[in-house]
C-alpha positions as CSV (number, residue, x, y, z in Angstrom):
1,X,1.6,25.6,3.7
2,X,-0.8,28.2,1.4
3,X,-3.4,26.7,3.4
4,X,-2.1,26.9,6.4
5,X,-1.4,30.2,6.0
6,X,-5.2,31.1,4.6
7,X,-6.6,28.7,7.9
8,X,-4.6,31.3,10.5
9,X,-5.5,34.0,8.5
10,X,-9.0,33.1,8.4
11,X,-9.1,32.6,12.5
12,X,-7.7,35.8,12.7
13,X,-10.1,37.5,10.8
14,X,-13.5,35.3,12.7
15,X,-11.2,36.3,16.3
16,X,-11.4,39.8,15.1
17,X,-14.8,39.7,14.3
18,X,-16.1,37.9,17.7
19,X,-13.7,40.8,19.2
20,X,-16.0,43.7,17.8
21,X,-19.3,42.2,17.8
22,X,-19.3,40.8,21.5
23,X,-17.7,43.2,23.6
24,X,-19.1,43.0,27.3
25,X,-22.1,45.7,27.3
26,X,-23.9,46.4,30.1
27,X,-26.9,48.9,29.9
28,X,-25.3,49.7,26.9
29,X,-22.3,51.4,28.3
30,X,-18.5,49.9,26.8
31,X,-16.0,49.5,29.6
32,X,-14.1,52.6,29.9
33,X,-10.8,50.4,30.3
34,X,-10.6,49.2,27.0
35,X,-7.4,49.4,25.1
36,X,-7.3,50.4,21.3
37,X,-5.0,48.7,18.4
38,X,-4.7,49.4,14.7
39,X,-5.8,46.2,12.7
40,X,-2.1,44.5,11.4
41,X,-1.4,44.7,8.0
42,X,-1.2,41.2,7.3
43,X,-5.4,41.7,7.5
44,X,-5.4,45.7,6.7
45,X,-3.8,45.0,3.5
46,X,-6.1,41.9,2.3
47,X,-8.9,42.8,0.4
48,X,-10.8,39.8,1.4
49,X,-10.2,41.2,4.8
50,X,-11.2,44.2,4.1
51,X,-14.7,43.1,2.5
52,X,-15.2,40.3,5.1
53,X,-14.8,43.4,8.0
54,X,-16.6,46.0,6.1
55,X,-19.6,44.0,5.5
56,X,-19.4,42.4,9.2
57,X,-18.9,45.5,11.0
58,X,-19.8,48.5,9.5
59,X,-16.1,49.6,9.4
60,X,-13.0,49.5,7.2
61,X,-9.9,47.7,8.0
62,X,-8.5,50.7,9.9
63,X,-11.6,50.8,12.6
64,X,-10.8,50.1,16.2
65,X,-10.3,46.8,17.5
66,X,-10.9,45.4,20.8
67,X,-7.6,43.7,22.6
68,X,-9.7,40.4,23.5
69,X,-7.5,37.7,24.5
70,X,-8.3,35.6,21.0
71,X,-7.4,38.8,18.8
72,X,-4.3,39.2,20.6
73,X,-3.4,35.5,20.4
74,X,-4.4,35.0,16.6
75,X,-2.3,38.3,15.6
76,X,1.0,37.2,17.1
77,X,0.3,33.9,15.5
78,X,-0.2,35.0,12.3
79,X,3.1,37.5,13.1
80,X,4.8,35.2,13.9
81,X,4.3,33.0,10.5
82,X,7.0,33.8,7.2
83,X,5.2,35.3,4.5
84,X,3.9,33.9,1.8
85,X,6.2,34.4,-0.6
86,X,8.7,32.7,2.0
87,X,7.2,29.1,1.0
88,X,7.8,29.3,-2.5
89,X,11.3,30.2,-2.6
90,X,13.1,27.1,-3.6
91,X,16.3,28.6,-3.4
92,X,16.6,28.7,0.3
93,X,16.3,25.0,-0.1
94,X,19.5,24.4,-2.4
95,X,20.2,20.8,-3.1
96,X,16.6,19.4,-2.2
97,X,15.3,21.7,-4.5
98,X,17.7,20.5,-7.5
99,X,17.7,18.1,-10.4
100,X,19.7,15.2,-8.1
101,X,16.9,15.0,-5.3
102,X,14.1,15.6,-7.4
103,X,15.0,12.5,-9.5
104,X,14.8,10.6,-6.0
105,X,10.8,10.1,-6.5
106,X,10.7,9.3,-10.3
107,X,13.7,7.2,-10.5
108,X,12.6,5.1,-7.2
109,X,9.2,4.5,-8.4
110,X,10.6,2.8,-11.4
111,X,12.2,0.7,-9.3
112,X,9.4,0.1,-6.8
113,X,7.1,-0.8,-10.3
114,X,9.8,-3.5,-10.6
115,X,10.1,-4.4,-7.8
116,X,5.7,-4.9,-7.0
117,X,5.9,-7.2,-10.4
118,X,8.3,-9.4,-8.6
119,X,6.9,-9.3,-5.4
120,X,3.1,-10.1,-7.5
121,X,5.1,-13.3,-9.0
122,X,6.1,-14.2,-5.2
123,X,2.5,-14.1,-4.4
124,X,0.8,-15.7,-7.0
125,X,3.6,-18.5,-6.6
126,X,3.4,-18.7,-2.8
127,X,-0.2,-19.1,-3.0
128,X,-0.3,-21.8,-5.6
129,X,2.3,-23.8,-3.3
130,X,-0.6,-23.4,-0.8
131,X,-3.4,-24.4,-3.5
132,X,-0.8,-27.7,-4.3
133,X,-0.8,-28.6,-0.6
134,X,-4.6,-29.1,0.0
135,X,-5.3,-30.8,-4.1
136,X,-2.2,-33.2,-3.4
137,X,-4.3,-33.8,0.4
138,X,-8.0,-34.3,-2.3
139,X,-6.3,-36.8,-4.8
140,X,-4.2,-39.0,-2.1
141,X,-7.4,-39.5,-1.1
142,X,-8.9,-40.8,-4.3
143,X,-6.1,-43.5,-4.1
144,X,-7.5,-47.1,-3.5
145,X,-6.8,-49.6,-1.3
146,X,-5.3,-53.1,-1.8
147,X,-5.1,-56.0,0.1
148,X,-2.2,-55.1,2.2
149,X,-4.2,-51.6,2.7
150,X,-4.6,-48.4,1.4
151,X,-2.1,-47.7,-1.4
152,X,0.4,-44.2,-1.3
153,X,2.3,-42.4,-4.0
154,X,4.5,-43.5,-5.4
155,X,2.5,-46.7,-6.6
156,X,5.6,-48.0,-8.5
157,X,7.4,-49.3,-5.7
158,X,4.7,-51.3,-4.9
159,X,3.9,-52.5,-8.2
160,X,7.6,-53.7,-8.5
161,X,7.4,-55.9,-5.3
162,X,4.2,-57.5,-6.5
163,X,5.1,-58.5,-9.8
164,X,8.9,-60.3,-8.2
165,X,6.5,-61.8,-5.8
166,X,4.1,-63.3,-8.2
167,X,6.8,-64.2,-10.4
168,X,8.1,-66.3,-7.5
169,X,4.5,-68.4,-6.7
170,X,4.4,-69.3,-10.3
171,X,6.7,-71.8,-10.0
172,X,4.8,-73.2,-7.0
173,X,1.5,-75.3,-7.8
174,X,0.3,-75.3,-4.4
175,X,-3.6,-74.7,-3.6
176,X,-2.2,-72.0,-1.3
177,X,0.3,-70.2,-4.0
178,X,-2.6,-70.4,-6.3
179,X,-4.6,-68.4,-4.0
180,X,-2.1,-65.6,-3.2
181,X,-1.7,-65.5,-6.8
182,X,-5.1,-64.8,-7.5
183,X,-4.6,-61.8,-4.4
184,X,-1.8,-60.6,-6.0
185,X,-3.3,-60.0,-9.6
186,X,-6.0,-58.5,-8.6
187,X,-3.7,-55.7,-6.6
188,X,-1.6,-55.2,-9.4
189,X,-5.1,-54.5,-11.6
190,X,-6.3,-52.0,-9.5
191,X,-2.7,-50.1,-8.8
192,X,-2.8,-50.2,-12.8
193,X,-6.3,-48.5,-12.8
194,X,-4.7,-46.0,-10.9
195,X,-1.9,-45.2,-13.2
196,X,-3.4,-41.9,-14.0
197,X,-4.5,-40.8,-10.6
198,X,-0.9,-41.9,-9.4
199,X,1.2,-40.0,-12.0
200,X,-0.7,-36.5,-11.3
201,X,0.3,-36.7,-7.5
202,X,3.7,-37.4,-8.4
203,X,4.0,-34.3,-10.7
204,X,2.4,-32.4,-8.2
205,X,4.8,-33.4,-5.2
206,X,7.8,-32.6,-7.5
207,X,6.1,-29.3,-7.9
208,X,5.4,-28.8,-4.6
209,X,9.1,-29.9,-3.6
210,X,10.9,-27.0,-6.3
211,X,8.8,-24.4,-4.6
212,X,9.4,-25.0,-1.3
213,X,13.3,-24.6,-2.2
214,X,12.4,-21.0,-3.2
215,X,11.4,-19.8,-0.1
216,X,9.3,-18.0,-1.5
217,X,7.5,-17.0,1.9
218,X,10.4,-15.4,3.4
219,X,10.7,-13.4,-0.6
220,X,7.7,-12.5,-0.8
221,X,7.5,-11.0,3.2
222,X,10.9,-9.0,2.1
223,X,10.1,-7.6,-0.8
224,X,7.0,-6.2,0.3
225,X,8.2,-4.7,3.3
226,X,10.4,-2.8,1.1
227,X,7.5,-1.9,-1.1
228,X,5.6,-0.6,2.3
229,X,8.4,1.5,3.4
230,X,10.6,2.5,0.5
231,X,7.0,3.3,-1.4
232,X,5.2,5.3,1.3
233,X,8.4,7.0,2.0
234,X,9.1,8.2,-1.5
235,X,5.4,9.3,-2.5
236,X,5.6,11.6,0.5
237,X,9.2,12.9,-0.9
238,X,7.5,13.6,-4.4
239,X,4.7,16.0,-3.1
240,X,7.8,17.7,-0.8
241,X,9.9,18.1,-3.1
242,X,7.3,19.7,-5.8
243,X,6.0,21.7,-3.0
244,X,9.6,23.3,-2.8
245,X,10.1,24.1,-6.1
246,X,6.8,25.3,-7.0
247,X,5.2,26.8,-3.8
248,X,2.4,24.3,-4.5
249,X,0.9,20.8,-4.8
250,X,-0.7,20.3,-8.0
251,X,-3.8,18.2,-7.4
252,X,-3.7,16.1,-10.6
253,X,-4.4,12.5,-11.6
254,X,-0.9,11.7,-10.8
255,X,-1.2,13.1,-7.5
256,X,-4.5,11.4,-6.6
257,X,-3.3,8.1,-8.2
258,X,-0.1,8.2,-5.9
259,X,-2.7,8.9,-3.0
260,X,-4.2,5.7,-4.1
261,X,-1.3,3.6,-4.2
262,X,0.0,4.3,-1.2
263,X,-3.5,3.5,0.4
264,X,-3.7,0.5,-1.0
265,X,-0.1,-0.6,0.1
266,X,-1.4,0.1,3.9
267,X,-4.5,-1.6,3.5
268,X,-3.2,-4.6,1.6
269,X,0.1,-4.7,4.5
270,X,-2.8,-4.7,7.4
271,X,-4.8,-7.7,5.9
272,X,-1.0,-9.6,7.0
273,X,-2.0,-10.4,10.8
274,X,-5.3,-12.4,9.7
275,X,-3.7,-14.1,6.9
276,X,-0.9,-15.9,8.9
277,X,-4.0,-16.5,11.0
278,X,-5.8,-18.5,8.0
279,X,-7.8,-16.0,6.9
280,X,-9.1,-17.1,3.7
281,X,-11.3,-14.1,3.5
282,X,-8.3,-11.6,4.4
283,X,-5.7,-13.4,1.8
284,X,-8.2,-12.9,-0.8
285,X,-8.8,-9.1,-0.1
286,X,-4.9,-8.7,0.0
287,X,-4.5,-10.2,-3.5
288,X,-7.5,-8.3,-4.8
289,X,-5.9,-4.7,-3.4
290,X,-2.6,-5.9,-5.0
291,X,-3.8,-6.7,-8.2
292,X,-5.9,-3.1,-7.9
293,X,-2.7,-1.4,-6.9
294,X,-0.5,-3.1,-9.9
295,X,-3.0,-1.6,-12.1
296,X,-3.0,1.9,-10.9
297,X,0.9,2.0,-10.5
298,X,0.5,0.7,-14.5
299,X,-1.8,3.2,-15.5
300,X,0.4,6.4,-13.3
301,X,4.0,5.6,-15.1
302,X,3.3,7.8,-18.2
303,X,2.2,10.6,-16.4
304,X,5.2,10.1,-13.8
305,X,7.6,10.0,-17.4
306,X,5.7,13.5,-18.8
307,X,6.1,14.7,-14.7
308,X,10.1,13.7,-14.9
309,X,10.8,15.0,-17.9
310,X,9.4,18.1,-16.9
311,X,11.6,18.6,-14.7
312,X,14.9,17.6,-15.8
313,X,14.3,20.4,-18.2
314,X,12.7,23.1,-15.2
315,X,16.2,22.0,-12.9
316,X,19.7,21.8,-12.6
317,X,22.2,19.9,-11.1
318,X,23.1,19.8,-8.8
């Protein structure tokens, strides 16, 4: 609000200016219909004013203004605004201004750090779900084929039925038992060769199976919803509710670091529409910002600790 205050107070002073300097002159004669004001206080009493005028004009801050409609406009505005002073009086703000609410932004931040290491886990466990999908799609694959035609996991199963049914030809001496026995070994040879290949897909579909009970899709979408909202939310309460109590913001590394997060949080949360598109490129980008963003929130805790207990000390309750 300081700089709001200084913005006005500077149009003011560039309306006032304009005002003096290009009055209508014709032949050099000044209308005769001119009115004449004292220059306000809020400008007669700044010394910047008065250099800024003196310098400008040729006159000190009591010299005769014009009443141009953009003098008149920015005067009544600037009238019109509280005083300085007004903005830093954290009493007329009571409660918001006491140790409960400014507790809000430090205690819920603790929580949101929590709650962004959970909702990384999600992630990183969502996306290896994915990863399992397309190596179990690579090694079924790899798996050979037999006579009766390309083998699946499990190869147990399989295995069992052809070692009953050579056990059963064995007893028969035919030419054409003898042949299917021959068939058969030579299947139960290659499923054994593929022991290895065979016991990997099975881990990996038991894996597969545990995750998908976790629903970890729908986790992961909640949680960081609440990390959008809840998180942009309180970083704007944090700067408002210094703001009240000190008159000011302090630009500091934990203010530009909260800047950061809550950047990152928007940009990661619009990568969302091309990822459940298939955006490869996107869902990297988003785990890259999140990764970036889980390091800054890190790094901003022990300056958030220093900023809290600050103020518990600076307040009271309520």
């Amino acid at each position: 609000m300081r700089f709001v205050f200084r913005l006005l107070t500077s149009l003011q002073l560039i309306s006032f200016i304009v005002s003096l300097n290009y009055r209508p002159r014709i032949c050099g004669i000044k209308p005769s219909n001119e009115k004449q004001l004292k220059l306000p206080s809020a400008i007669a009493e700044n010394e910047i004013g008065k250099e800024l005028i003196k310098q400008t004009t040729g006159k000190d801050a009591n010299g005769v203004l014009s009443t141009s409609p953009l003098f008149v406009l920015g005067t009544l505005t600037l009238l019109l605004l509280p005083s300085e002073s007004a903005f830093a009086d954290a009493s007329s703000f009571g409660i918001l201004a006491g140790r409960t609410a400014s507790m809000v932004h430090p205690i819920t931040n603790l929580g949101l750090f929590a709650t962004s290491l959970y909702t990384a886990y999600l992630g990183f466990q969502w996306r290896r779900l994915r990863d399992i999908g397309e190596e179990l799609k690579v090694l079924t694959s790899q798996l050979p084929s037999i006579s009766s035609g390309k083998l699946k996991s499990p190869t147990s199963t399989i295995l069992s039925s052809l070692l009953l049914e050579l056990e059963s030809l064995k007893v028969d001496k035919s030419p054409e038992s003898l042949s299917k026995i021959e068939i058969i070994t030579n299947d139960i040879s290659i499923i054994n060769q593929a022991k290895e290949l065979d016991s990997k897909i099975t881990e990996l579909t038991s894996t597969r199976k545990d995750l998908l009970s976790l629903n970890l899709r729908d986790k992961h979408y909640s949680t960081g919803s609440v990390l959008l909202g809840l998180g942009v939310g309180t970083s704007f309460l944090g700067a408002f509710n210094t703001f009240i109590r000190e008159g000011e913001i302090f630009p500091d590394s934990h203010l530009f670091a909260g800047m950061g997060i809550t950047a990152l949080w928007a940009m990661a949360a619009s990568l969302v529409p091309a990822m459940q598109k298939g955006n490869e490129t996107a869902r990297t980008a988003h785990i890259v910002l999140n990764v970036l963003n889980l390091l800054l929130f890190a790094w901003q805790i022990p300056t958030g600790l220093d900023i809290m207990f600050q103020t518990w000390g600076a307040t009271s309750w309520p």
